[in-house]
KELUMMI-953747 format. One record per residue (C-alpha): residue number from 0; residue in three letters; y, z, x. Coordinates in steps of 0.1 Angstrom, whole numbers, plus 5000, padded with zeros to 4 digits. Layout:
KELUMMI-953747
[NUM,'ala',[Y,Z,X]]
...
//
This chain:
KELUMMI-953747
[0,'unk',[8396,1344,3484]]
[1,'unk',[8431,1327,3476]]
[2,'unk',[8415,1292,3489]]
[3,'unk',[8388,1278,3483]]
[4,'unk',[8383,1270,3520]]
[5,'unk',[8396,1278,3555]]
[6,'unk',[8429,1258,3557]]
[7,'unk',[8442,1234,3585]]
[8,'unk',[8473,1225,3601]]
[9,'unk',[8491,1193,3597]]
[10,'unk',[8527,1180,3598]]
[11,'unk',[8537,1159,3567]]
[12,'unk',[8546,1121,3569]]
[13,'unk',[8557,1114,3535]]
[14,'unk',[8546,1127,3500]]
[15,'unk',[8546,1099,3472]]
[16,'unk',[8537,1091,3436]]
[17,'unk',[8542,1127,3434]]
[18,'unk',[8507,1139,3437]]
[19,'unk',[8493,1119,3475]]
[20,'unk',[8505,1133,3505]]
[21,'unk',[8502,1117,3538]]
[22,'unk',[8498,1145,3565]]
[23,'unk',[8487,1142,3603]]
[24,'unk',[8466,1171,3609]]
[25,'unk',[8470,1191,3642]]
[26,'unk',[8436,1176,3655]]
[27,'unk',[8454,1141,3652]]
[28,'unk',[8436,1128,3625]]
[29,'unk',[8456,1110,3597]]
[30,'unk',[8447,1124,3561]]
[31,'unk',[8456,1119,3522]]
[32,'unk',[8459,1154,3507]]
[33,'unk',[8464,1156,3470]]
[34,'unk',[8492,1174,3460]]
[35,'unk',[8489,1195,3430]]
[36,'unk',[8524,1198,3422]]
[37,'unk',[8546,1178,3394]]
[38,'unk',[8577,1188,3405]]
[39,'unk',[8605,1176,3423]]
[40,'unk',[8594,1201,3456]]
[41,'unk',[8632,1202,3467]]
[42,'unk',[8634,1213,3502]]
[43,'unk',[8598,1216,3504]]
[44,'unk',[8584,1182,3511]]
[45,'unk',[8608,1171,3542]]
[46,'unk',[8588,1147,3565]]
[47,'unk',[8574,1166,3597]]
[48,'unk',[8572,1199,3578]]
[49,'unk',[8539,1220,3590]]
[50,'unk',[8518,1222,3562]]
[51,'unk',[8485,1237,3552]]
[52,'unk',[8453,1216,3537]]
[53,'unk',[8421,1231,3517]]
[54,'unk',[8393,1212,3523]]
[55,'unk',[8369,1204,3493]]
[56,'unk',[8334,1195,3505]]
[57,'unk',[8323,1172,3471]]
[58,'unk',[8311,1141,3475]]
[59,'unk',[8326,1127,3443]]
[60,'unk',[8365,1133,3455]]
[61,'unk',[8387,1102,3462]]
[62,'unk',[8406,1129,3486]]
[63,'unk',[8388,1162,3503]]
[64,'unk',[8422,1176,3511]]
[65,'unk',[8446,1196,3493]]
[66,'unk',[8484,1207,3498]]
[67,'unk',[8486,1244,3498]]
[68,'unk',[8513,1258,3518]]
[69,'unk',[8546,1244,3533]]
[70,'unk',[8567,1263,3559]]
[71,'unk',[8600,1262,3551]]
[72,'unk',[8633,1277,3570]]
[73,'unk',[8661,1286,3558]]
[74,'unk',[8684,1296,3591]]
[75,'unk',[8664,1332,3590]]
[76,'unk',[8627,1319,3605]]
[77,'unk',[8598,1300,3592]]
[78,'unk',[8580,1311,3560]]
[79,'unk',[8551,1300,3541]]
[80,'unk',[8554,1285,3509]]
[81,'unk',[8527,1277,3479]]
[82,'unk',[8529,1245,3466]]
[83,'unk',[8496,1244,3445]]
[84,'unk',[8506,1249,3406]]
[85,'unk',[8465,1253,3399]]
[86,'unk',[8471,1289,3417]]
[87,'unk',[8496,1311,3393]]
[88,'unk',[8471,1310,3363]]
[89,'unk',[8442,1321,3381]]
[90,'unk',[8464,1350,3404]]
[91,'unk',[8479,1359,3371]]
[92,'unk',[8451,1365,3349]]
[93,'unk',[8432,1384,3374]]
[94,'unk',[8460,1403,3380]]
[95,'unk',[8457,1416,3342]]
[96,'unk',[8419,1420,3344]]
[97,'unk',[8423,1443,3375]]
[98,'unk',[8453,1461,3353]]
[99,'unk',[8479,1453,3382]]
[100,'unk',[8505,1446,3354]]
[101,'unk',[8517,1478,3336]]
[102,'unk',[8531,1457,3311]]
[103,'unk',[8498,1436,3304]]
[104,'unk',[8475,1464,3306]]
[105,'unk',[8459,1478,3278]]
[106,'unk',[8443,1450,3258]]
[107,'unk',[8406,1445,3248]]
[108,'unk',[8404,1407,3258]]
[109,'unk',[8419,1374,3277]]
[110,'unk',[8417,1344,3270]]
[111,'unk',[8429,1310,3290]]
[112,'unk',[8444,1272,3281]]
[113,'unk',[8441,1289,3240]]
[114,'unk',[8457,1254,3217]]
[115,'unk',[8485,1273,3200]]
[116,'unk',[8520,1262,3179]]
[117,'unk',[8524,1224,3174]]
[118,'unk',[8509,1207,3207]]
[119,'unk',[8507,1237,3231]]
[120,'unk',[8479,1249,3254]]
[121,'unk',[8489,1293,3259]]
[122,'unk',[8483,1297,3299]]
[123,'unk',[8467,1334,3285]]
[124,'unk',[8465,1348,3251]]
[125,'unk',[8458,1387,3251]]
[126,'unk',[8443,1397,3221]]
[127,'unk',[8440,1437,3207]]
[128,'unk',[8429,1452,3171]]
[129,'unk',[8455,1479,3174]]
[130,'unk',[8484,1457,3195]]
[131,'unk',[8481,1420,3180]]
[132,'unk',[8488,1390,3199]]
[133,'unk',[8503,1387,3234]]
[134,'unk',[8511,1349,3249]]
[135,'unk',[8514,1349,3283]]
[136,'unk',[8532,1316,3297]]
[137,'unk',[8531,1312,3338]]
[138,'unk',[8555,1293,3358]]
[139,'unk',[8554,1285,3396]]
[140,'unk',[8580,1293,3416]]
[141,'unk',[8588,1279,3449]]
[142,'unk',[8627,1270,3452]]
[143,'unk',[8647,1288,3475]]
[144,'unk',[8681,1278,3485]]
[145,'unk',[8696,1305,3497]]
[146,'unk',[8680,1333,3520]]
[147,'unk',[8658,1357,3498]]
[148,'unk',[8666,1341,3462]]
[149,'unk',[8635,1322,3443]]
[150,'unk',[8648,1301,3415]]
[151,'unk',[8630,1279,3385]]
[152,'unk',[8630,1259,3380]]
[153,'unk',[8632,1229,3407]]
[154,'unk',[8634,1200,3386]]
[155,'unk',[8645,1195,3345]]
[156,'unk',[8618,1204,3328]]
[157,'unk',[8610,1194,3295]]
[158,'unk',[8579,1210,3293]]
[159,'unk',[8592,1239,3303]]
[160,'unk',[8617,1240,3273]]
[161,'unk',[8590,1232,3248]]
[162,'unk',[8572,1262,3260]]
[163,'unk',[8602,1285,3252]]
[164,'unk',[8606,1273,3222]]
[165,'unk',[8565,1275,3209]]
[166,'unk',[8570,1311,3222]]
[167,'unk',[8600,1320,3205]]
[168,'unk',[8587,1309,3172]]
[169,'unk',[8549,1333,3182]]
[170,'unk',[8579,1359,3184]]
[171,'unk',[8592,1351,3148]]
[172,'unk',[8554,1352,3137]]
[173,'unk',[8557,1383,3149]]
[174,'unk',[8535,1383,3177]]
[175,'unk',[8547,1393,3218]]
[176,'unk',[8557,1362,3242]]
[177,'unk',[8559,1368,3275]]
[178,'unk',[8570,1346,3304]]
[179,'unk',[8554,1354,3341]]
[180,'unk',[8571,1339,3370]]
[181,'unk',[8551,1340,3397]]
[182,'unk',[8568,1335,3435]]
[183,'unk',[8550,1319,3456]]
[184,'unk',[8574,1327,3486]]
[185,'unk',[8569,1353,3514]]
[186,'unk',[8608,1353,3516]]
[187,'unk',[8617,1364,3479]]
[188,'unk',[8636,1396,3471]]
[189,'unk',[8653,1386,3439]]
[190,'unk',[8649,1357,3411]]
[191,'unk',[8671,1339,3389]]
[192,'unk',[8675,1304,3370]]
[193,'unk',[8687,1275,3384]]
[194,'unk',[8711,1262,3360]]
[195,'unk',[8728,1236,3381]]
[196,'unk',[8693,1223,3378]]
[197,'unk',[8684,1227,3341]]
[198,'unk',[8708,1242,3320]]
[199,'unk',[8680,1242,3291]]
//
């Protein structure tokens, strides 16, 4: 299951400090969803959007709900949109256990969050005797400013450019450095960089 529980329905009031959001849920009640999502949501997080909440049933949360989807239109109907960064790594890596990637296929074992390079954490290492080395990095993708075009990223990204560059020098090393960006749009039938937004 993509969730780890049914979701519900809400409209957003606000979202702040960049990871609380302040949602009225379609029953009435007033709730604090966490929102696992660093970036800058632009477009995404427009007050009286209707959003979607997980519900987590541990006793030890400060919050029980979490942000998953947004709907967002763009002038050609409503479409859902993932929010949740915690997703791509998981949809990712089973993706290459089930051997849905043609280009991932083939090697004896994964491994996840592997320290690598200077100060990096590899969102998947793939590791073969006869192929070497493969580091997988993962982005979100959610932006969409025009009808049918994902773009990354939504916000500069710093960490983002240290990636490239850790992976560019496993590449000089020899070993294979691939970048996944997963879309997490039901809308999306191309991709590109947003370099008005990060030229990096």
């Amino acid at each position: 299951m993509m969730f780890p529980s049914p979701l519900v329905r809400g409209r957003l009031v606000k979202r702040y400090k960049r990871f609380l959001a302040d949602v009225i849920l379609d029953t009435g009640e007033a709730v604090t969803a966490t929102c696992a999502n660093t970036g800058s949501m632009m477009g995404l997080a427009t007050p009286g959007a209707p959003v979607w909440l997980s519900v987590s049933a541990s006793p030890t949360r400060k919050y029980a709900h979490t942000w998953e989807l947004v709907e967002q239109d763009l002038g050609q109907g409503p479409v859902l949109v993932g929010i949740n960064t915690g997703h791509p790594n998981r949809i990712v890596a089973d993706a290459i256990a089930e051997q849905r990637i043609p280009e991932l296929a083939g090697y004896a074992s994964l491994r996840r969050e592997v320290k690598y390079g200077l100060s990096s954490r590899i969102d998947i290492l793939l590791e073969d005797p006869a192929r070497g080395l493969a580091y997988v990095e993962i982005k979100n993708v959610h932006l969409s400013r025009t009808p049918g075009l994902a773009e990354f990223p939504d916000s500069v990204t710093e960490r983002g450019v240290k990636h490239l560059v850790e992976l560019s020098a496993m590449v000089a090393a020899g070993h294979r450095a691939v970048m996944i960006y997963l879309i997490q749009r039901a809308d999306a039938e191309m991709f590109d960089f947003a370099a008005d937004v990060d030229p990096r």
